[in-house]
N, C-alpha and C positions, 0 to 999 in steps of 0.2 A: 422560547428563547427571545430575547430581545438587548438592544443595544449593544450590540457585538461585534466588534468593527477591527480589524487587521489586517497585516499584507506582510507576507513570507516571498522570500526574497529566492530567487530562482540557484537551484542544489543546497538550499539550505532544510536542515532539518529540524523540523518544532516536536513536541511531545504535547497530546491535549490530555490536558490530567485532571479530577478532580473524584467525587465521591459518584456511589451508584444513583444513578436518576438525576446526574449532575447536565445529563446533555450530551453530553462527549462524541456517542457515534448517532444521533441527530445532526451533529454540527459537522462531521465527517460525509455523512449522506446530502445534508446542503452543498459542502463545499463540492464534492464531486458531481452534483446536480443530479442527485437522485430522487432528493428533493426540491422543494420550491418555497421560498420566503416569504410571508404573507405581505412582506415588506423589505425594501432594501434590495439591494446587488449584490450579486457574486459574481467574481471576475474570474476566468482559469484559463490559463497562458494565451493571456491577452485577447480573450471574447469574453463576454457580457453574458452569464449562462442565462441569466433573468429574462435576456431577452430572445432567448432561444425557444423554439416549442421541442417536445418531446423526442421528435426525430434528430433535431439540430443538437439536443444536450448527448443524447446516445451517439452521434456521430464526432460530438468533440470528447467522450469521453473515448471513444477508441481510439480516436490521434494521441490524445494527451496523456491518459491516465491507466496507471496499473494499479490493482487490488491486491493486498494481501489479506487475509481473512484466520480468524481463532481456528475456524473449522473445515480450512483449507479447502472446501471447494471444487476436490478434481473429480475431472468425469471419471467414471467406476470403468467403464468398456475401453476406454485409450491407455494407453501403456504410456509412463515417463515423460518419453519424446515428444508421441503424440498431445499428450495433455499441454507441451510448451509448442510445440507448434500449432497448436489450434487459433488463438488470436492472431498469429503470424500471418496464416491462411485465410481467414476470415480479414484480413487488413493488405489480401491482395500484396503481400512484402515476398521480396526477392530472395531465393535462396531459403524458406522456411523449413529446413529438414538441418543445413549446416549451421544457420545464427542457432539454431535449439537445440542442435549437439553442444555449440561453441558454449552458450551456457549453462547448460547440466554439467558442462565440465568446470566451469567456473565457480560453483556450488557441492563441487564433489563428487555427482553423480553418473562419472563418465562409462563407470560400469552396471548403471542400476537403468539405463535409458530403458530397457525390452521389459521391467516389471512395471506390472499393476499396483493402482493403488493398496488392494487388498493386499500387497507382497510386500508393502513398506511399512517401514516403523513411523511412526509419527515426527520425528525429527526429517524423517527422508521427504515424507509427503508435504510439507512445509518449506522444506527447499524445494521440490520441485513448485510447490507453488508461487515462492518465490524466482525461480526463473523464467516461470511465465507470466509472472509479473513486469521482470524486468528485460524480458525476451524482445521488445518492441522499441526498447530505448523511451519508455516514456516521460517525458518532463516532470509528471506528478507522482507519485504513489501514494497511498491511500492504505495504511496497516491497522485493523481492527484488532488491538489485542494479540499480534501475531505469536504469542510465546504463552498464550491463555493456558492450551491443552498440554504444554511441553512439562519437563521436569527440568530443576533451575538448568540444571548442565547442557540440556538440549536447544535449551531457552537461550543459553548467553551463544555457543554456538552460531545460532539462527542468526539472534542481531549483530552478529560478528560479522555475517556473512551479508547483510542486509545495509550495513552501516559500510561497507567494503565497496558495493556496490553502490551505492547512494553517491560516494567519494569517487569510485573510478568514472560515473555515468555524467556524473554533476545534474542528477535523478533528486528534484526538491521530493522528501520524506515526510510526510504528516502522521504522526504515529498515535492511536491512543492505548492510552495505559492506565493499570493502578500503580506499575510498577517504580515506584517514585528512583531506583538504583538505573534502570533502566528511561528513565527521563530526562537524569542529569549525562547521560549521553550526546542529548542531542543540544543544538546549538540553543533551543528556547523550549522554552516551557508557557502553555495556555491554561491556562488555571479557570474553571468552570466549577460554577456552583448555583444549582436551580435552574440554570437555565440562561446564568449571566456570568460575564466577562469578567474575573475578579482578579487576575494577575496576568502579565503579561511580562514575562524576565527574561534575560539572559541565564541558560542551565548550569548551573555549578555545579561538576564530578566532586 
């Protein structure tokens, strides 16, 4: 990747779109500092992850950032609750049994807290993953693909429920997709190809 230069404006939502091997969740694992730039800065809610070492980028991505992921990600042995109070817990936050009731219920799930992942359907394990995403109130999020595994109906759901939250949290969204119907949702569109920066727009539904 190279010359690739932007700045996303705090609860606003971008779409990083372009074809397979265009870059997309490279540029997603930079911006969250999961990687490292051979060159250039990344900034994420106002520190310099560049110039962070390993411990420093892992400790601003637990303040700052939640993951959403195609392949949801929860631990097999925690039930629901558990799997959204887990970062709670590990981030030392007050009350981490009722904020992770308060959003299971926010995403639907206010009867399904006590199953396992094994016990949910794929549209459930994707909300729950997204409440544990957004269980912490994080400034960024970070969606791979999140409607990858889903069937369209489960899919628009999700982002229904994702784009809701993004709105109520004022939670900046960095989403990538192929799904160009689901791009023109969000406020912009990154348009990647190779490896380089080729559009940079305003999204038109």
């Amino acid at each position: 990747m190279s010359d690739i230069s932007f700045t996303v404006d705090k609860g606003e939502s971008i779409a990083i779109i372009g074809p397979s091997g265009a870059g997309k969740s490279t540029l997603l694992a930079l911006l969250a500092g999961l990687d490292l730039p051979t060159r250039g800065e990344i900034w994420l809610d106002g520190q310099c992850l560049t110039d962070l070492d390993e411990d420093g980028r892992a400790a601003a991505r637990a303040r700052s950032v939640g993951f959403v992921f195609q392949s949801f990600h929860l631990v097999p042995s925690l039930n629901a609750l558990e799997n959204v109070m887990l970062p709670l817990e590990l981030a030392d936050q007050d009350a981490p049994r009722d904020r992770a009731m308060r959003i299971l219920s926010e995403v639907g799930l206010q009867d399904r807290w006590s199953h396992y992942p094994a016990q949910l359907s794929g549209g459930e394990k994707q909300r729950v993953a997204i409440a544990r995403a957004f269980a912490a109130e994080p400034a960024v999020l970070f969606a791979d693909e999140p409607t990858g595994n889903l069937d369209a109906r489960t899919g628009d759901n999700i982002m229904n429920i994702m784009f809701e939250l993004n709105r109520n949290l004022s939670t900046t969204l960095v989403l990538v997709t192929h799904d160009k119907a689901l791009a023109a949702r969000c406020d912009r569109e990154i348009g990647l190809d190779a490896g380089l920066l080729v559009s940079d727009a305003q999204a038109v539904a």
